[in-house]
C-alpha positions as CSV (number, residue, x, y, z in Angstrom):
1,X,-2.4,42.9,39.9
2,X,-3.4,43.8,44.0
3,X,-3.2,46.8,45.7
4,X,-4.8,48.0,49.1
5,X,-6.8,50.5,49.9
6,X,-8.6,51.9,53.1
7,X,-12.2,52.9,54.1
8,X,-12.5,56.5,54.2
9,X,-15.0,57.8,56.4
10,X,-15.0,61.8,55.5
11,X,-15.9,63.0,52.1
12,X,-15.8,66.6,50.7
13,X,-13.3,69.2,49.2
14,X,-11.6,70.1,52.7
15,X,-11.2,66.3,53.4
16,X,-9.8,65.1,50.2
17,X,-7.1,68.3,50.9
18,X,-6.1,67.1,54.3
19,X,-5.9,63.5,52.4
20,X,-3.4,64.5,50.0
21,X,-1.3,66.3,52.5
22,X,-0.9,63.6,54.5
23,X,0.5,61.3,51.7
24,X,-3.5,59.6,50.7
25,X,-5.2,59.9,47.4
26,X,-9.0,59.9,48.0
27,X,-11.1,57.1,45.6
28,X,-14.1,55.5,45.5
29,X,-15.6,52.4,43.9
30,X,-18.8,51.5,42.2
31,X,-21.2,49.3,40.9
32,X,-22.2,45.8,42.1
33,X,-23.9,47.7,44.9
34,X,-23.7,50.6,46.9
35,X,-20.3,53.1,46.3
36,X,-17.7,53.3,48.9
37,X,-15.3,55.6,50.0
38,X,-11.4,54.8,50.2
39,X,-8.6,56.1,50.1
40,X,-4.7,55.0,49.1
41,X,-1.2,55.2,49.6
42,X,-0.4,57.6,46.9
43,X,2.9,56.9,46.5
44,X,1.8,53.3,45.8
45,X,-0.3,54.6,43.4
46,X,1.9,56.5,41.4
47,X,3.8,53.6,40.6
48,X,0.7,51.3,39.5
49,X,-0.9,54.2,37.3
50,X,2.4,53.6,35.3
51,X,1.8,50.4,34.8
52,X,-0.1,49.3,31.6
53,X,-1.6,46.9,33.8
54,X,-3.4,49.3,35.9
55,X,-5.4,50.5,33.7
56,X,-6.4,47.6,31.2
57,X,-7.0,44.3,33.3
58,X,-8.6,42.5,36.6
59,X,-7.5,44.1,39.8
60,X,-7.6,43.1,43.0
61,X,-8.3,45.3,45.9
62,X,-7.8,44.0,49.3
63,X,-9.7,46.7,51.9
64,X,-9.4,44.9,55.5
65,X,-8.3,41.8,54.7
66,X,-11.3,41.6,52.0
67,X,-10.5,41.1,47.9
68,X,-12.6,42.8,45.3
69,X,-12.3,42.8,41.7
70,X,-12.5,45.9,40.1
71,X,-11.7,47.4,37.1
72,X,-9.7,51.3,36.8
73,X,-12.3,53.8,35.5
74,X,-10.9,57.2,36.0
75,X,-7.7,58.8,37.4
76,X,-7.3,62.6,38.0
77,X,-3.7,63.9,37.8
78,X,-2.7,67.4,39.1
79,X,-2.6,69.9,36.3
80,X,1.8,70.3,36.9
81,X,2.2,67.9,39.8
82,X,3.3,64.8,40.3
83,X,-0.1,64.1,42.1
84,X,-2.9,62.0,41.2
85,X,-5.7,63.6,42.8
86,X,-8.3,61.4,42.4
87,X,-9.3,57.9,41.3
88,X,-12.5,55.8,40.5
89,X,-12.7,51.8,40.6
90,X,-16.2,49.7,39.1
91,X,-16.5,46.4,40.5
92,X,-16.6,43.6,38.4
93,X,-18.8,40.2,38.6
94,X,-18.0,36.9,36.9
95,X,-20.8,38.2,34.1
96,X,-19.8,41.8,33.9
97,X,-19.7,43.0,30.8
98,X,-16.9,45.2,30.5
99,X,-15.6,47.8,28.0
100,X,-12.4,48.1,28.1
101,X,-9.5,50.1,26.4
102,X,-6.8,46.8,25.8
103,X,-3.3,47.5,24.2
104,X,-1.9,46.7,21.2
105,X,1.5,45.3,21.0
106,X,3.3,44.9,17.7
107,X,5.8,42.4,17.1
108,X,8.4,41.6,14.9
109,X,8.2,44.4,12.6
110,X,12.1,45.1,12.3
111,X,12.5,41.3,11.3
112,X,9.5,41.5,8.4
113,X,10.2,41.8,4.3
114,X,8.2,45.3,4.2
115,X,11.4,46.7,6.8
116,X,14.4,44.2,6.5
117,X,14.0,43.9,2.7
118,X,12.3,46.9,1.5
119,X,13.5,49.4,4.0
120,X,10.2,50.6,4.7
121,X,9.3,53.0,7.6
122,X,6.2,51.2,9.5
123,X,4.2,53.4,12.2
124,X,1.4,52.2,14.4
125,X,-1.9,54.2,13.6
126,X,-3.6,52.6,16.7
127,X,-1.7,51.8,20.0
128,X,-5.0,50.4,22.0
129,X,-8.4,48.8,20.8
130,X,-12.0,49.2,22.5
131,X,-13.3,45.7,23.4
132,X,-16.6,43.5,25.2
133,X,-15.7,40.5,27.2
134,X,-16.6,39.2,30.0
135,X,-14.3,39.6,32.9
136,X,-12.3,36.3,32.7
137,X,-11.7,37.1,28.8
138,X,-9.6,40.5,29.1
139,X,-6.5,39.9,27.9
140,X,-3.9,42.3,29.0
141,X,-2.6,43.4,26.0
142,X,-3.4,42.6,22.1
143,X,-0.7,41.2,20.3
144,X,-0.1,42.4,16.2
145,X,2.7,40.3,14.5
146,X,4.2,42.2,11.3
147,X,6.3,39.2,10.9
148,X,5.2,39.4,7.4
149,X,4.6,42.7,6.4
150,X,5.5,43.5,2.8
151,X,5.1,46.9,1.3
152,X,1.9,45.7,0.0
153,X,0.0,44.7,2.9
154,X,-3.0,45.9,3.7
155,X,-3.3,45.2,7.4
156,X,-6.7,46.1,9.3
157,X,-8.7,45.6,11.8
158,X,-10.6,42.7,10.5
159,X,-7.4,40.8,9.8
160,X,-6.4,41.3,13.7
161,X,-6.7,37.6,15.7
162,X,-8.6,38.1,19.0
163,X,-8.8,36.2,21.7
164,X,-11.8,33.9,22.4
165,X,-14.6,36.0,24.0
166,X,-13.2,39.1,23.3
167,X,-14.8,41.6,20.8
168,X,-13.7,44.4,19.0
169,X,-16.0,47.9,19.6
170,X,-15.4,49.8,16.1
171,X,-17.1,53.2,15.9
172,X,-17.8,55.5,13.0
173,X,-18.1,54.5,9.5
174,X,-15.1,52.6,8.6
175,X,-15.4,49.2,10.3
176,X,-11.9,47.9,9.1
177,X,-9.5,50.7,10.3
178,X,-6.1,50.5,8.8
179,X,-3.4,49.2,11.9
180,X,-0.2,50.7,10.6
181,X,1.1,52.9,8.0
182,X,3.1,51.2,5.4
183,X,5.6,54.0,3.5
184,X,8.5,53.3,0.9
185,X,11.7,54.9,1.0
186,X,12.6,57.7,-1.1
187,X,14.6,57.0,-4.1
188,X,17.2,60.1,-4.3
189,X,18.6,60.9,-7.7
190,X,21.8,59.2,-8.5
191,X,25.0,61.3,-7.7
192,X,26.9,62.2,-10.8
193,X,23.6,61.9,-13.3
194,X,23.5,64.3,-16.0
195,X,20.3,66.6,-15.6
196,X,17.6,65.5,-18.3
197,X,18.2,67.7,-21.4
198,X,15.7,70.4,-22.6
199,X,13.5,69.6,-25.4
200,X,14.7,71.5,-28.3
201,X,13.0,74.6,-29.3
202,X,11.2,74.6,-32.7
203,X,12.6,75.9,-35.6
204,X,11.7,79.3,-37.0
205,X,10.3,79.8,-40.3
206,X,12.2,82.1,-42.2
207,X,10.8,84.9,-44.2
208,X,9.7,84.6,-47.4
């Protein structure tokens, strides 16, 4: 994914204002050498900070007819605007090693047993995964197939195919977090079913 940006000479709060006034979102990019400036189109932007893409692979920043790969590492939105207010690129080198928040996709869940045949409800406990890799490893997303999921998998992490290069960053105790919740339907009562009968109280003794 390319986009262009712009040298920005001036820094400081009363520049960054006059920026955004005039339609600019002020940046900068790091790493790989000394930081730099720049500046954007921000109604560019807008639309790529929607994409998935934006924030979770390779991009390529042209700045006077130069390409750079960088990587998104920040973006400051406007408290109630629709106004990104600030962003922050890192450079990337053929053996950066990045971390990197990637997607996860889920496939095929409505055709699996555990929905189609047990009319389970499935839910996504994790929509993105923290991974290492080496810049020409990041794969945009991270795809999950519940092609066959029965209402006795146990699907987690460690059972999740990654791509080659590419490691999973797990943090806190549990080193195989559960992917998705698996839940049965609830069985309702039969309509027309006689309520279950008391038991019977015991007999009294009489008196002698």
């Amino acid at each position: 994914m390319q986009f262009v940006a712009f040298e920005r000479a001036k820094q400081g709060t009363g520049a960054s204002r006059r920026l955004r006034h005039s339609g600019k979102t002020p940046g900068i990019v790091y790493g790989a050498g000394e930081a730099q400036l720049i500046e954007l189109d921000h109604n560019a932007l807008w639309h790529a900070v929607h994409k998935e893409a934006f924030h979770s692979s390779i991009l390529d920043m042209e700045i006077n007819g130069q390409v750079t790969k960088v990587v998104l590492r920040d973006v400051q939105f406007h408290p109630y605007k629709k106004l990104v207010q600030h962003i922050d690129f890192q450079r990337v080198e053929a053996t950066t090693k990045l971390h990197m928040n990637v997607p996860l996709h889920f496939e095929g869940v409505e055709e699996s047993p555990a929905v189609k045949g047990e009319n389970c409800t499935v839910t996504p406990l994790m929509h993105e995964l923290q991974v290492i890799c080496e810049p020409a490893n990041l794969p945009e997303f991270i795809k999950v197939d519940l092609s066959g999921l029965t209402s006795k998998s146990v699907l987690g992490l460690q059972a999740l195919k990654l791509p080659n290069g590419v490691k999973a960053v797990v943090r806190g105790a549990n080193k195989n977090p559960a992917l998705v919740s698996i839940k049965l339907p609830e069985v309702a009562p039969e309509e027309g079913a006689a309520p279950a009968a008391a038991p019977a109280a015991p007999a009294k003794k009489g008196k002698k």
